[in-house]
N, C-alpha and C positions, 0 to 999 in steps of 0.2 A: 504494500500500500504506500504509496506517495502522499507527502504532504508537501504544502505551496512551496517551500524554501526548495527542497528538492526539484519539483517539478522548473521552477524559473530557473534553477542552473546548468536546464538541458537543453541541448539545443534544438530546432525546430524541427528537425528529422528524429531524434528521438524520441519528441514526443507524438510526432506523428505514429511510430512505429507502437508507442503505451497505445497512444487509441485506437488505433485498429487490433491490437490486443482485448482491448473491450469492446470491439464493435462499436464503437462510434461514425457515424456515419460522414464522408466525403471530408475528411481531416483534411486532407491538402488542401479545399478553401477557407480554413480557419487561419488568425492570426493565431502569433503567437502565444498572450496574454487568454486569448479566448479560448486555443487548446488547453491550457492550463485548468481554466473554470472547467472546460468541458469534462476532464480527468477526475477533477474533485468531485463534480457532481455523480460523474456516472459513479466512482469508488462509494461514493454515499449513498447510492441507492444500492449498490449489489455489492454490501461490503463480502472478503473473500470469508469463507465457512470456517478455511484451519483458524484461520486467528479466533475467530469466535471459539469453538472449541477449545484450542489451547488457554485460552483466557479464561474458561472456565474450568479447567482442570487445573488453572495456577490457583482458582480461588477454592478450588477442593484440597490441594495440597494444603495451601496457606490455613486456612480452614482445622487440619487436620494436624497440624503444627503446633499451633493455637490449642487446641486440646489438647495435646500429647503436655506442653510445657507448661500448662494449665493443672493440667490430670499430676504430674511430676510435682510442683511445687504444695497443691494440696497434700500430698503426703509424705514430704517432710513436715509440716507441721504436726 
């Protein structure tokens, strides 16, 4: 996933090549600036699945950490 700082220090064939990646449609007559928004938008409506997932097994890990060092410290006292 790209965010704006990234996407502006790419050049306009690069970004050409992200959005035909996501199907965006006739990128060669987008400006530059314009491909950029267009990238943001399309990644915000069809954010990718792994990250989602992963994002939520970080918060099962975290989660279960959290207890473990929780569960640990009640029973020293």
């Amino acid at each position: 996933m790209y965010d704006i700082l990234d996407l502006n220090n790419k050049k306009v064939a690069e970004l050409r090549e992200i959005a035909d990646t996501l199907s965006i449609s006739k990128p060669e007559k987008l400006k530059k600036q314009d491909l950029v928004y267009k990238i943001l938008d399309e990644q915000a409506l069809n954010p990718p699945k792994k990250k989602v997932n992963n994002q939520a097994e970080e918060k099962k890990t975290v989660t279960e950490t959290v207890k473990e060092s929780t569960t640990n410290t009640s029973d020293k006292g």
